[in-house]
C-alpha positions in Angstrom: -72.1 -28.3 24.2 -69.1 -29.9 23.5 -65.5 -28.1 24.5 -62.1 -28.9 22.7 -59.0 -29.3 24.4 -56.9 -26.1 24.8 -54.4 -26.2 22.3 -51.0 -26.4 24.3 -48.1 -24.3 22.9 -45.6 -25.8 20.3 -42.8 -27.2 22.1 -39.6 -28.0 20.5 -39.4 -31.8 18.8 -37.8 -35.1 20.3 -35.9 -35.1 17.2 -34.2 -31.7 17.6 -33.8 -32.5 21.8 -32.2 -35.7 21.1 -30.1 -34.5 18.4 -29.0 -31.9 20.6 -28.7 -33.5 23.7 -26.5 -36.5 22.8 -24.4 -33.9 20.1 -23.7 -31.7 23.8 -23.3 -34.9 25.7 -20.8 -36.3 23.5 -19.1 -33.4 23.1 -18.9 -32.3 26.9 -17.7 -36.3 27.7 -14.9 -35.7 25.8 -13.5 -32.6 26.6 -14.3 -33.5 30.5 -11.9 -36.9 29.9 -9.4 -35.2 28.0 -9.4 -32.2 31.0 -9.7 -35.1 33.2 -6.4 -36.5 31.3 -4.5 -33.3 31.0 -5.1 -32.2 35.0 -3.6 -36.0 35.7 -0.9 -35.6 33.9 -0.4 -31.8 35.2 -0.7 -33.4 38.7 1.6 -36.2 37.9 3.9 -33.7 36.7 3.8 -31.9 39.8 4.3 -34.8 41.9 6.8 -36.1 40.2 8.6 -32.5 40.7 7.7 -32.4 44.3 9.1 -36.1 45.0 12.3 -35.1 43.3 12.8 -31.9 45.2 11.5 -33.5 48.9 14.2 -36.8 47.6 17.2 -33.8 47.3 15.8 -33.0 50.9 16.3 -36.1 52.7 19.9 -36.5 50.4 20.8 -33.8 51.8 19.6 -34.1 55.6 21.0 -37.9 55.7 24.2 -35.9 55.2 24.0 -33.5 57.5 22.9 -35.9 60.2 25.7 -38.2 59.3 28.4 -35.4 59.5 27.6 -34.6 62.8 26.8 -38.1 64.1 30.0 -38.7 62.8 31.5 -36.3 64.7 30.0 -37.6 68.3 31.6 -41.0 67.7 34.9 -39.3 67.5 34.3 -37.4 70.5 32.8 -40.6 72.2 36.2 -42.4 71.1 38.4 -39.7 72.3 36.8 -39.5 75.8 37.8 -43.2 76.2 41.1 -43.2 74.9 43.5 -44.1 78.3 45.6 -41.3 76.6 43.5 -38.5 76.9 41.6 -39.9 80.3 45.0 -40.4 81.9 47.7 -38.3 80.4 49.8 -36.6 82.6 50.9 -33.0 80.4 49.0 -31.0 77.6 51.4 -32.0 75.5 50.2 -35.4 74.9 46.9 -34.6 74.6 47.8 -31.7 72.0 49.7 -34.2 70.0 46.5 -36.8 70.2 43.8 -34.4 69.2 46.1 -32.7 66.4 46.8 -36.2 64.8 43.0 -36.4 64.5 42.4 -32.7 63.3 44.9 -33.7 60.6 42.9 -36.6 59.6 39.8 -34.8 59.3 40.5 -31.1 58.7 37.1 -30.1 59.4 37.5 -30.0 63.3 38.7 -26.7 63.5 39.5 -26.8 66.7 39.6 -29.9 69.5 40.2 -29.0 73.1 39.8 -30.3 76.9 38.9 -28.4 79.4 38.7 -28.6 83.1 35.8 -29.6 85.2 36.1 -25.5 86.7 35.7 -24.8 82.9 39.3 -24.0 81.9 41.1 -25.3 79.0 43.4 -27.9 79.4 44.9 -28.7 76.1 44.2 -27.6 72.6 45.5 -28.0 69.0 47.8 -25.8 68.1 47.7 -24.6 71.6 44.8 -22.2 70.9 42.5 -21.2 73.8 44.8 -23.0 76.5 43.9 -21.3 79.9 40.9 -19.5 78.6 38.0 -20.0 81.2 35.0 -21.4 79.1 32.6 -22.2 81.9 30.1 -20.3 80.6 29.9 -21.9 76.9 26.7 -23.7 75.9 29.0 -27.2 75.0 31.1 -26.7 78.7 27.7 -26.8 80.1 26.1 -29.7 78.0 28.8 -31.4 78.0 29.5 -31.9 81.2 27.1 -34.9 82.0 26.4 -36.5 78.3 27.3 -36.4 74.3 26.1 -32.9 73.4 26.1 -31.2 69.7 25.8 -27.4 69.7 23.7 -25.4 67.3 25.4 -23.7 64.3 27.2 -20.2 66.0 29.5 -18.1 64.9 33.2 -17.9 66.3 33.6 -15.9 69.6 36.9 -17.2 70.8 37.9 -18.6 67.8 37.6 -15.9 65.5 40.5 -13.8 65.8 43.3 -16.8 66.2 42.0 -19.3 63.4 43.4 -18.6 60.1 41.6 -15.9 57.6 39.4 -17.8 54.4 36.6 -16.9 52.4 34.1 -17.9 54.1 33.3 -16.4 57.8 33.9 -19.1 60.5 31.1 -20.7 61.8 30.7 -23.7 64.0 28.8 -26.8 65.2 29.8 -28.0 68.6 30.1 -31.5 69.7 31.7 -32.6 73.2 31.4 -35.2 76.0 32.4 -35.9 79.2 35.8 -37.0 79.9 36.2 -39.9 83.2 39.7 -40.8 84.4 40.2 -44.6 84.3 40.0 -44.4 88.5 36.2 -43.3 87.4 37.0 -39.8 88.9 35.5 -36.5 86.4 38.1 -34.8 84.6 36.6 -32.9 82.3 34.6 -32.0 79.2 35.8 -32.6 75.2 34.6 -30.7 72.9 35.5 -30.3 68.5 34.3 -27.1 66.8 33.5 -28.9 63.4 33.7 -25.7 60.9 30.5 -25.3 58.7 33.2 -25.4 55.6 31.8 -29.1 55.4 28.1 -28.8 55.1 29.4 -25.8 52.1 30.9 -28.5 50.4 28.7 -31.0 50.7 25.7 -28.2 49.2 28.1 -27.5 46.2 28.6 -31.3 45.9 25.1 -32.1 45.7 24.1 -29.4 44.2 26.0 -29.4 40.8 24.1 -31.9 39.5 20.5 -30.6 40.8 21.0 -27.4 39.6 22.3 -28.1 35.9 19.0 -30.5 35.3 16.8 -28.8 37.7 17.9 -25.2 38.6 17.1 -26.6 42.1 18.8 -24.5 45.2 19.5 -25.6 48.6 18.8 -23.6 52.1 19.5 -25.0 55.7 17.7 -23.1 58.2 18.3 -22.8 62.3 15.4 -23.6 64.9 15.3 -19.6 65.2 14.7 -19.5 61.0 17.8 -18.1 60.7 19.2 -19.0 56.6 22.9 -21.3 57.3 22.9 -22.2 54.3 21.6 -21.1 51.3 22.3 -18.8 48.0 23.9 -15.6 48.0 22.4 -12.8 50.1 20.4 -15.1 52.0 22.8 -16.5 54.7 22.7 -15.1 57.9 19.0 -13.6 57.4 16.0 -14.9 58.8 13.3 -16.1 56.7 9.2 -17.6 57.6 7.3 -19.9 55.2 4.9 -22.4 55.6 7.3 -24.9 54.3 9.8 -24.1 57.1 6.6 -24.4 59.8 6.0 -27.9 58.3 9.8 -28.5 58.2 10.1 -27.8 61.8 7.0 -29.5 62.7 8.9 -32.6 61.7 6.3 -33.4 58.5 8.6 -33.8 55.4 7.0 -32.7 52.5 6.5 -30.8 49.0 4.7 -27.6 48.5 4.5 -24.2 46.2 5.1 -21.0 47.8 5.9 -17.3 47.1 9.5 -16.2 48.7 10.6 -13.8 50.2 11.8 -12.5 46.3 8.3 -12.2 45.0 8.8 -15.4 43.0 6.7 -18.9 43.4 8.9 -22.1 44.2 8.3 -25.5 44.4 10.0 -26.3 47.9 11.0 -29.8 49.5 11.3 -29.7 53.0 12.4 -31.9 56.0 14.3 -31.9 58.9 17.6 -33.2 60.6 18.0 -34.9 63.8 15.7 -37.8 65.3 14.7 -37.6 69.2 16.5 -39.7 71.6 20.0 -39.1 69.5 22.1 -36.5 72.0 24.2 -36.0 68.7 20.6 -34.6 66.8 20.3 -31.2 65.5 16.9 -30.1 64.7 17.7 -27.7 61.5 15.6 -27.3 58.4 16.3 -28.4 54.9 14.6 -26.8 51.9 15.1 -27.7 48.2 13.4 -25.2 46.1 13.2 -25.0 42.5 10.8 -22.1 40.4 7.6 -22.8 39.7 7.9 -22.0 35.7 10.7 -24.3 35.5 9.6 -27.3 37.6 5.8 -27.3 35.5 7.6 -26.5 32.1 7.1 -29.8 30.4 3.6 -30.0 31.7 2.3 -26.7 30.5 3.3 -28.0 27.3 1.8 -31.3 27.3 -1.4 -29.7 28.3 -1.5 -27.4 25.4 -1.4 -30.1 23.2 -3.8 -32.8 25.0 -6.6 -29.2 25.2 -5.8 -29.5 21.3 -6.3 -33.0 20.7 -9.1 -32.9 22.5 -11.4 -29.9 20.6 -11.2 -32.0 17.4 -11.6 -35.2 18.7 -14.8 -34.0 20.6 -16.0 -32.0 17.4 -15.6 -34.8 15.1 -17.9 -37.5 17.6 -20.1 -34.5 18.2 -21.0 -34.8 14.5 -21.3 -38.4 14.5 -23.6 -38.5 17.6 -26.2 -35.9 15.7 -26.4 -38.2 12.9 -26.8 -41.3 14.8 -29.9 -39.2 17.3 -31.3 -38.4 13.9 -32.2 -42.0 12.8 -32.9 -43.5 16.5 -35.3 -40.5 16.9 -37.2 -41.4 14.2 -39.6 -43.8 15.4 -40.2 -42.0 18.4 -41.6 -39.3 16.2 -44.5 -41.5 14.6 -45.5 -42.5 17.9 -45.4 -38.9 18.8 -47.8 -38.0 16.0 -50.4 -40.6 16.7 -50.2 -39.4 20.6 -51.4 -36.0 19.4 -54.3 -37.0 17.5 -55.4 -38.9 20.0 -55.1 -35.5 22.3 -56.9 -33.2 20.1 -60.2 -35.7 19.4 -63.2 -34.8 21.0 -64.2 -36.1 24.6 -66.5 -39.4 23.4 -64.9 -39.8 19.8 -63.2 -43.1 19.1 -59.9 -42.9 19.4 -57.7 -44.4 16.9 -55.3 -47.5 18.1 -51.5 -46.6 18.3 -50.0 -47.6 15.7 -47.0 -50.3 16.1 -43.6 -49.2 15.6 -41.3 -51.9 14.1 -37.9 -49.8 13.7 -36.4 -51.7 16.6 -37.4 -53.8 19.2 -37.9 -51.0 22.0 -39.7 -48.5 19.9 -42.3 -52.2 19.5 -41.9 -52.4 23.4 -42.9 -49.1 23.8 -45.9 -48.9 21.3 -47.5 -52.1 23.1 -46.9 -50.5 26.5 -48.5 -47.4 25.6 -51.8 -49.3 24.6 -51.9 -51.1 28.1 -50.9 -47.9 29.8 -54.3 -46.4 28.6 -56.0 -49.9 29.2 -54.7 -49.2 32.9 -54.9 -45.9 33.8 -58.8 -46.1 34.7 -58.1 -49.1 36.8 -55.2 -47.4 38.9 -57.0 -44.3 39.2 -59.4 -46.0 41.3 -57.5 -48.4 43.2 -55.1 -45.1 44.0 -58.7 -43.4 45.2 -59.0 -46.4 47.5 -55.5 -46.2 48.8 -55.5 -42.4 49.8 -58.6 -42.5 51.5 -57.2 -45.3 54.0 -54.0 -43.7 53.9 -55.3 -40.6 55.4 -57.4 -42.7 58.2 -53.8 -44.0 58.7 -51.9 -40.7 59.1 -54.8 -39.3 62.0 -54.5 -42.4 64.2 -50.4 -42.6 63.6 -50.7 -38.2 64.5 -52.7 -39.5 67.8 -50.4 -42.2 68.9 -47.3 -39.8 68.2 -49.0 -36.7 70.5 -49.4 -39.4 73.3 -46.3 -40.4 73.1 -44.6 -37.5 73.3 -46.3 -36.3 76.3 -45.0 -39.2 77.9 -41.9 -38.7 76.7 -41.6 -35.3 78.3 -42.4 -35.9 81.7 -40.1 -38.5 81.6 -37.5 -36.0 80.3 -38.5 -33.5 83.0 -38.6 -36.4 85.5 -35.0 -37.2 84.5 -34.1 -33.4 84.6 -35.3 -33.2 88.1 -33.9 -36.7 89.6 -30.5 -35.0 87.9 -30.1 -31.7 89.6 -31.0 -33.3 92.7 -28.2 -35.8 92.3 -26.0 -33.2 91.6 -27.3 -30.8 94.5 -26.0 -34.0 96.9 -22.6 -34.6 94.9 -21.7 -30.6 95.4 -23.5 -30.9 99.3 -20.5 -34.1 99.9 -17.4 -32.6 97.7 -18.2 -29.2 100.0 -17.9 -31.6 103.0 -15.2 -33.4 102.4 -12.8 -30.7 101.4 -13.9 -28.6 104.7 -13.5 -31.8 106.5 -10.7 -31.8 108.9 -9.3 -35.3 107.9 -7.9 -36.0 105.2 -9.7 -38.3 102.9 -8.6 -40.7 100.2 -10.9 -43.1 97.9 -9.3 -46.3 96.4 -10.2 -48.6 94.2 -9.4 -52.2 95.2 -6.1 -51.8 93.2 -4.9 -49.2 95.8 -5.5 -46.7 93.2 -6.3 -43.2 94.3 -9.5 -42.3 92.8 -10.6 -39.3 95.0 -8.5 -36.8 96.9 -10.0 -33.9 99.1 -8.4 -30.5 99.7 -7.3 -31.4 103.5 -5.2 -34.4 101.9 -3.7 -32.1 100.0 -2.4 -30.0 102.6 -1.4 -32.7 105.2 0.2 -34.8 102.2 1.5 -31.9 99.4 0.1 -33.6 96.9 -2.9 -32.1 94.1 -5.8 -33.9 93.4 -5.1 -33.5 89.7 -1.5 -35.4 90.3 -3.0 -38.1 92.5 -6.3 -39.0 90.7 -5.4 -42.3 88.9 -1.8 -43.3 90.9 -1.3 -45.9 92.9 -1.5 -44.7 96.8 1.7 -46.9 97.6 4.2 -45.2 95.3 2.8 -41.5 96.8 3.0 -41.7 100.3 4.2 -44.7 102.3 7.7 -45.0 103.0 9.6 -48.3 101.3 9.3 -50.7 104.2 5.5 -50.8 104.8 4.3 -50.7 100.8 4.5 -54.4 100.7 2.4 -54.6 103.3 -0.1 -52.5 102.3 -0.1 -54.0 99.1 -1.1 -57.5 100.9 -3.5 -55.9 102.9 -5.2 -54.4 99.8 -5.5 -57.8 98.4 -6.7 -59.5 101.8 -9.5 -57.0 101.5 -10.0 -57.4 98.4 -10.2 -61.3 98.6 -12.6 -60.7 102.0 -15.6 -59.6 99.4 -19.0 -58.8 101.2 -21.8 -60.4 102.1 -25.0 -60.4 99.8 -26.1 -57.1 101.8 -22.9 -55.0 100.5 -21.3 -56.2 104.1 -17.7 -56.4 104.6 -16.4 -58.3 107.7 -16.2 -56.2 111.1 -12.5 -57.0 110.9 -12.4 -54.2 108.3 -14.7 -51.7 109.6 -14.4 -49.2 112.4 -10.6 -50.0 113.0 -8.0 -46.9 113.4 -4.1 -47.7 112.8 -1.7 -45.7 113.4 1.1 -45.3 110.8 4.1 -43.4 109.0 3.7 -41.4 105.5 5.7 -39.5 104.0 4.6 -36.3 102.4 5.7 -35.3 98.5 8.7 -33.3 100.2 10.2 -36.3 102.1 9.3 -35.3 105.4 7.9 -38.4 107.5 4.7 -38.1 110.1 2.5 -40.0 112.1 -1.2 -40.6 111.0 -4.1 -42.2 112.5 -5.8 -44.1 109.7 -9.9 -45.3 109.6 -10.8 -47.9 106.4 -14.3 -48.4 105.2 -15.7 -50.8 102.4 -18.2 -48.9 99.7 -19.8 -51.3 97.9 -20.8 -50.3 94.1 -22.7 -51.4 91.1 -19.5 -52.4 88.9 -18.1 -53.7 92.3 -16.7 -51.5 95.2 -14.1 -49.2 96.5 -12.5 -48.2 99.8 -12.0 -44.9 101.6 -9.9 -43.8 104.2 -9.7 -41.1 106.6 -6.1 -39.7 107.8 -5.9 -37.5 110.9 -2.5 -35.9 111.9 -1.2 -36.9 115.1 2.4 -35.7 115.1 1.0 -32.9 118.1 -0.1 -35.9 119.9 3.1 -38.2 119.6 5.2 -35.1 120.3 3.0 -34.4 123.6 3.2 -37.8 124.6 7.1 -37.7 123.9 7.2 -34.9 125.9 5.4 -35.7 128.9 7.2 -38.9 128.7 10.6 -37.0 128.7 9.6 -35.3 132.0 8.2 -38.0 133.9 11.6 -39.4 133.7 13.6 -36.4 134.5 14.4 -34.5 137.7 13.3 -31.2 136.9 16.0 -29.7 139.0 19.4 -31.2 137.9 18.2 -32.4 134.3 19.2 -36.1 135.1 17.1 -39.0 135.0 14.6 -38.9 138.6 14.0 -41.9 140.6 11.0 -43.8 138.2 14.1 -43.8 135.1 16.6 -45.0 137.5 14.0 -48.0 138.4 13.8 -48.7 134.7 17.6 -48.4 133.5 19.0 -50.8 136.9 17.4 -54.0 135.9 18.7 -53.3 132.0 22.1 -53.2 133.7 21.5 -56.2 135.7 20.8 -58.0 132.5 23.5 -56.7 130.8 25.9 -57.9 133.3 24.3 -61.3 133.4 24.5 -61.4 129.1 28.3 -60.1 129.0 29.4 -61.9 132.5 30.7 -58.4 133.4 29.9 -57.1 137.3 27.7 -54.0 137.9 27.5 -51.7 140.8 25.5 -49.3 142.5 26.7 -45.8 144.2 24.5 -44.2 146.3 26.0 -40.8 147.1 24.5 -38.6 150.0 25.9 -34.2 150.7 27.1 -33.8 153.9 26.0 -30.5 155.4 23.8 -30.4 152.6 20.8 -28.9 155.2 23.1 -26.5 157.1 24.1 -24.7 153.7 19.9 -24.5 152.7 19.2 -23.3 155.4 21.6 -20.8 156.1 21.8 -19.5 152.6 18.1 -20.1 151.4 16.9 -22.7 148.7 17.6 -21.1 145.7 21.4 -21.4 146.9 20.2 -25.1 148.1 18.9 -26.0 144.3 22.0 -24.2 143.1 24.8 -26.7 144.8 22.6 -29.5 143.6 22.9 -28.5 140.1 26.6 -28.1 140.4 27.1 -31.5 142.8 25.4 -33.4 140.0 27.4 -31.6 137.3 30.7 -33.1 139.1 29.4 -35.9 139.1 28.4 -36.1 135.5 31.5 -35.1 134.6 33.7 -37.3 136.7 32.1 -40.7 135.8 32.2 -42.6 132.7 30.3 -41.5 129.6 28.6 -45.1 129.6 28.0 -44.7 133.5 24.1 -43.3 134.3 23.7 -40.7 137.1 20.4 -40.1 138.6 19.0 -38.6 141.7 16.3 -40.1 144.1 15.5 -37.1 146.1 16.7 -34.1 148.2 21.0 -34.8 148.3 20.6 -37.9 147.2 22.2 -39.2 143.9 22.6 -42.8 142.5 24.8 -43.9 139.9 25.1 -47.0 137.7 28.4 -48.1 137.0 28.3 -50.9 134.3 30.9 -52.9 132.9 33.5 -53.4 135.7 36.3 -55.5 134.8 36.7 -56.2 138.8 35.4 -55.9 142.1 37.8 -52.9 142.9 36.3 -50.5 139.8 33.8 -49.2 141.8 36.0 -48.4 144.4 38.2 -46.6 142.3 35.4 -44.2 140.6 34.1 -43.6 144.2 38.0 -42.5 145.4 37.9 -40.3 142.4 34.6 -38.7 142.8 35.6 -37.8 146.7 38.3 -34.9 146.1 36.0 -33.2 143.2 33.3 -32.9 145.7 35.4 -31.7 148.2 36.0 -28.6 145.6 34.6 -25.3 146.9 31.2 -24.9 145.4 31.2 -21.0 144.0 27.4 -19.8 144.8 25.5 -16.3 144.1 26.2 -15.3 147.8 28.5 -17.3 149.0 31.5 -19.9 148.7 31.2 -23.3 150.2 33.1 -26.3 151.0 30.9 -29.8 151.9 32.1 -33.6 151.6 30.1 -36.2 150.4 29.3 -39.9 151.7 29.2 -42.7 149.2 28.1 -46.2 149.7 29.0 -49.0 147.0 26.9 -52.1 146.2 28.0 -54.8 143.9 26.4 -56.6 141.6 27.9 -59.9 140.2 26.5 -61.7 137.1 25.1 -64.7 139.1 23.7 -63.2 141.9 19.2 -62.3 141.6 17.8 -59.7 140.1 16.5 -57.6 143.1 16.4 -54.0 143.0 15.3 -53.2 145.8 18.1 -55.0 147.6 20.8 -53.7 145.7 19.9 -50.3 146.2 19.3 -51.0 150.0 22.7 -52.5 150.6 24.2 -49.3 149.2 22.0 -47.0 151.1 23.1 -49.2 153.7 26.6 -49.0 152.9 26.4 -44.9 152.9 25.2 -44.5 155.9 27.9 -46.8 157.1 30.2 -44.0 156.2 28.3 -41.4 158.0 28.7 -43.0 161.0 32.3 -44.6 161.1 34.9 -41.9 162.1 36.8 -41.3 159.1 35.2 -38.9 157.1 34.6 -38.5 153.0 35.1 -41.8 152.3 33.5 -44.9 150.6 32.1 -48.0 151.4 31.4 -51.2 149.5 28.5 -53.8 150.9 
C-alpha cells in the first residue's frame, strides 16, 4: 500500500520573509548609522569640551609654574649679588631687597637670615632679629634653591598691611655664600598668593563669559587655594584630583561636592628635578548641561532626520523585495509538487526561471542537485565508514601516548623534588657554615651570598645579589687588583674536563675588607672554579682571622718586652742596634751604646726581699726613661742591667754628656714600700762611628767592658767611654 508524505504545516512565504526582512534591515541600517552619527558627534562634542577645559588647565599651570620659577631666579640672582654676599650693615641689604620688592610688588616680604636662623635684614625692617630656625624655607634653604608650599602668614600676619584678601604665601629662598666661599646664610621671598588671584581673574574673564568655566588650585594635602567662593581653604577628594596628583593630565565628568556633574580639566604644576617645582593641582571645571548644550541639540535633530529617512527607504526596500521575490516563488511552487507526488510517480522537470540571470542559475542547479544527491549519498556512506576505522586507531595511538606521556611527567616530577631536596640540603649548609661564602660570576659579580657573609661583612643577600664584589667590600687600593685577577682567571679557562689550573685551586690569601660600616679586617680567602653549562662561575670562602692577627700581635708584643719594667728585653734590643748602626752609616751621624749596671743592687734584694728588688728596677728604669732623649731606646738585658741607644750624636762627647746627666738622677733616694734607699750606678760608653763594621756583639762588649772598668777604678758613679 502506498503512503503519502505527511503534509508539513504552512509556513509563512519567501515573499512575505523577504519583504519583511530587507523592509527591517533597511530600516534598522539607517537608524544604526544615524545613531552611529549622532553618538560621534555627541562624542566629538564632548571632546572638544574636554580639550578646551584640560587646554585652560595647562594655561593656567604654565603660569603658575612660571610665577614661581620666576621667583627662584630672583632669589638665585640675589644670593650672588657681591652686595648682599658681602655687605657689611643691614642697611644695605634692606635698601637692595626693597628696590626689588618695589619692582615686583608681589614679594611681600624679602629677608636674610643667619646661618643660627636669625634674621639679618629685611624690607621695611620687618622680622629683623626674629629667630626662624625652625621655618620649613630656613631649613630647605640652607643647602639648595627651595620653594615652600602655599601657608598662611605666621610671622607675617599681624605686621603686613590689612587687604581683602587673607595673606597667604609661597616661599622661595637659597643659600647665601660670601665671596671668601664661607656660609652666610639663607634668602628667602614670601611671594603673596595676591598673584596667582590675579592671574585666575585674568584668565578667567574670558573662560567664564563663553564657557561658564571656573578655576580651583588644590595643595598636595587637597586642600582648595584657589577656587570660587566658599570653597578656599576646604578640602575636597575627586577622582580628577587623584589623576591630577598622579601626574596624568586629563578631562573627565564628575559629581562635586555641590551635587552637581562637571566636566573637569585637570593637571598639575611642577616637573621633577626643578628645586623651584611645586606639585599643586589645577582643575577647570565647567557643568555638564552647559558644556553638552549644543550637542543635545544636534542630536535631537539628527534622531529626527533619521526616523523619516529610515521610513521612507523602508518603503522602498518592500517594494523592491516584492518584484525580486517573485521568481523565487515559481520555483517554490514547482518544489512542492514535486514533494507531495507519490513515491515512484514521475516527477515533473523544474521549470526554468528566466526573470534574471540567478533565478536561471538557480533553476539549473536545482536539477543537477537532484541528479547528485544519490551519488553523494553513497560516496558520503563510503567516507564515514572509513572515517570511523580512522577515529579507533587515532583513539589507540592517543591512549598510548598519553601513558607515556605521564610517566614521563611523573618521572620529571620526581627528578624535580629530588633536585630541590639537594638545593635546600646545600643553602641549609652554607648558611650554617662557619665561613663566609660568596659566588661570582666571571664579572666579579656577586651572585650568591650566605647568612655567615652577612654577618662577617653587614651586608644582605637581597642588597648584594647582582653588585659587583669590588665596589662592596675591598678597600680602594686592592680593587684594581682584584679586578686583574678576575680577568687572569677568567682568561686561564679550563681544560676540556671543566679543569682549572692548580695555580687557582686550593690557594688561601690573606687580605683586608672592609665591612658596609667602614670598619677594616683581616680575612683568609680560598677560590675555586665551578664550571657550568652556559660557562662557569667562581666561589670563595672568607674566614675571620682578626683573633688570630691580634694573638700573633700580641705574643709578638711580649716576646719583645721585659715583663718587669715594660721596656723592650734583650731579643728587641738585638733588633733595634743594627737599625741604628745603619742609620748612622745613612745620615754620617755617630751612635753609641750605654750599658748601665746598679751598684748595691744585690744588697738591697736581699735585705729587703724581691718584691722591693723588682720595685727599684721599675723606678731605675723610669729615671732612665725620663732622663734620655725621646728618640733615645732604653732596654734591659737582665737582672740590673740596662742598655741604651743613643742615636744621632752630633760628637764624640754626646754620650758622655747623657751619661754625666743620668749619674746624679740615679743617685736620687729611691722611696720603696718599706724602706728608702740610696745606690749609684756604673755606666760604660761605647761608640759607634759611621765607618767602622757592623758588629753587635762587639759594640755591646766594649761597653760591658767599659762598665766594669768603672767598677773597678777608684772613683766612684762615674762613666766610661771604650
Amino acid at each position: 500500500m502506498m503512503t503519502l508524505p505527511t503534509k508539513s504545516p504552512t509556513l509563512p512565504r519567501l515573499t512575505s520573509l523577504v519583504t519583511v526582512g530587507v523592509c527591517s534591515t533597511v530600516l534598522l541600517t539607517v537608524m544604526a548609522m544615524l545613531l552611529l552619527v549622532d553618538h560621534f558627534a555627541v562624542d566629538y562634542a564632548a571632546r572638544e569640551a574636554a580639550q578646551r577645559l584640560q587646554q585652560l588647565s595647562w594655561q593656567m599651570r604654565d603660569s603658575l609654574n612660571r610665577a614661581v620659577q620666576k621667583a627662584g631666579g630672583d632669589v638665585l640672582l640675589l644670593s650672588e649679588l657681591p652686595q648682599v654676599r658681602d655687605a657689611n650693615s643691614p642697611a644695605e641689604i634692606r635698601q637692595l631687597l626693597e628696590n626689588l620688592q618695589k619692582t615686583f610688588p608681589d614679594y611681600a616680604w624679602i629677608g636674610l637670615a643667619y646661618p643660627d636662623g636669625s634674621i639679618y635684614a629685611g624690607t621695611q625692617g620687618l622680622l629683623e632679629g626674629v629667630d626662624v630656625s625652625a621655618r620649613p624655607w630656613f631649613k630647605g634653604g640652607q643647602q639648595q634653591l627651595y620653594a615652600g608650599d602655599y601657608h598662611p602668614a605666621t610671622l607675617l600676619g599681624k605686621q603686613l598691611p590689612p587687604s581683602a584678601d587673607p595673606w597667604r604665601f609661597v616661599d622661595v629662598a637659597a643659600p647665601v655664600h660670601r665671596s671668601n666661599g664661607s656660609y652666610r646664610g639663607v634668602l628667602c621671598v614670601h611671594m603673596s598668593w595676591g598673584w596667582a588671584r590675579r592671574l585666575a581673574k585674568t584668565m578667567l574673564a574670558p573662560a567664564t563669559q563663553q564657557y561658564a568655566a571656573e578655576f580651583i588650585v588644590v595643595r598636595g594635602d587637597g586642600t582648595v587655594m584657589l577656587g570660587p567662593p566658599g570653597m578656599e581653604e576646604q578640602q575636597i577628594a575627586l577622582a580628577s584630583l587623584t589623576r591630577a596628583q598622579a601626574g596624568q593630565p586629563g578631562a573627565l565628568t564628575e559629581r562635586w561636592p555641590d551635587g552637581r556633574n562637571y566636566l573637569t580639566g585637570y593637571s598639575q604644576t611642577g616637573s621633577s628635578g626643578d628645586p623651584t617645582s611645586l606639585k599643586w593641582s589645577i582643575l577647570v571645571r565647567q557643568p555638564e548641561a552647559v558644556a553638552m548644550a549644543g550637542a543635545r541639540a544636534l542630536e535631537r535633530q539628527i534622531l529626527l532626520l533619521g526616523a523619516i529617512l529610515g521610513l521612507a527607504l523602508a518603503l522602498a526596500a518592500a517594494l523592491l523585495a516584492r518584484r525580486l521575490a517573485r521568481p523565487l516563488n515559481a520555483l517554490s511552487h514547482a518544489i512542492e509538487r514535486r514533494s507531495t507526488l507519490p513515491i515512484g510517480t514521475a516527477a515533473p522537470p523544474i521549470p526554468t526561471v528566466d526573470s534574471f540571470h540567478e533565478a536561471q542559475v538557480l533553476s539549473r542547479a536545482l536539477v543537477d542537485l537532484i541528479a547528485r544527491e544519490e551519488r553523494h549519498a553513497l560516496a558520503l556512506q563510503a567516507l564515514n565508514e572509513q572515517l570511523e576505522t580512522t577515529v579507533a586507531k587515532r583513539t589507540r595511538e592517543i591512549a598510548r601516548k598519553a601513558l607515556q606521556l605521564e610517566q614521563a611527567l611523573a618521572q620529571e616530577q620526581s627528578t624535580q623534588q629530588l633536585l630541590q631536596e639537594r638545593a635546600a640540603e646545600l643553602r641549609a649548609i652554607l648558611d650554617n657554615a662557619h665561613d663566609a661564602f660568596i659566588a661570582l660570576d666571571p664579572g666579579g659579580v656577586v651572585l650568591d651570598w650566605n647568612r655567615q657573609a652577612e654577618q662577617l661583612l653587614g651586608w644582605r643577600r637581597h642588597e648584594v645579589i647582582g653588585q659587583p664584589l669590588a665596589a662592596m667590600i675591598l678597600p680602594p687600593l686592592l680593587r684594581r687588583a682584584y679586578e686583574r685577577d678576575m680577568r687572569q682567571l677568567a682568561a686561564a679557562g679550563a681544560d676540556h674536563n671543566g679543569v682549572m689550573p692548580p695555580a687557582v685551586l686550593n690557594r688561601r690569601v690573606e687580605l683586608n675588607l672592609v665591612s658596609r660600616a667602614g670598619a677594616e679586617f683581616p680575612v683568609e680567602v680560598s677560590m675555586a672554579y665551578v664550571p657550568r653549562s652556559n660557562g662557569h662561575l667562581f666561589i670563595a670562602f672568607l674566614h675571620d682571622i682578626s683573633e688570630r692577627k691580634n694573638l700573633f700581635a700580641s705574643m709578638e708584643a711580649m716576646a719583645l718586652r721585659d715583663m718587669l719594667t715594660g721596656l723592650p728585653n734583650r731579643r728587641a734590643l738585638m733588633q733595634a742596634l743594627p737599625e741604628a748602626m745603619q742609620r748612622a752609616s745613612r745620615t754620617r751621624k755617630a751612635c753609641a751604646v750605654l750599658f748601665l749596671d746598679l751598684d748595691g743592687f744585690k744588697q738591697v734584694n736581699d735585705r729587703h726581699g724581691h718584691e722591693e728588688g723588682d720595685e727599684l728596677l721599675r723606678q731605675f728604669a723610669q729615671r732612665i726613661v725620663d732622663t734620655v732623649r725621646k728618640t733615645d731606646t732604653v732596654g734591659r738585658l737582665a737582672g740590673d742591667e740596662f742598655v741604651v741607644i743613643l742615636e744621632m750624636l752630633h760628637d764624640d762627647a754626646g754620650a758622655q754628656e747623657i751619661a754625666d746627666k743620668l749619674l746624679p738622677v740615679l743617685e736620687q733616694p729611691f722611696v720603696l714600700k718599706t724602706a728608702i734607699v740610696k745606690l749609684s750606678a756604673s755606666i760604660g760608653i761605647a761608640l759607634h762611628q759611621p765607618d767602622d763594621p757592623d758588629n753587635i756583639e762587639l759594640l755591646i762588649g766594649r761597653a760591658d767592658r767599659a762598665m766594669y772598668a768603672v767598677k773597678r777604678s777608684t772613683k766612684q758613679h762615674s762613666a766610661a767611654t771604650l
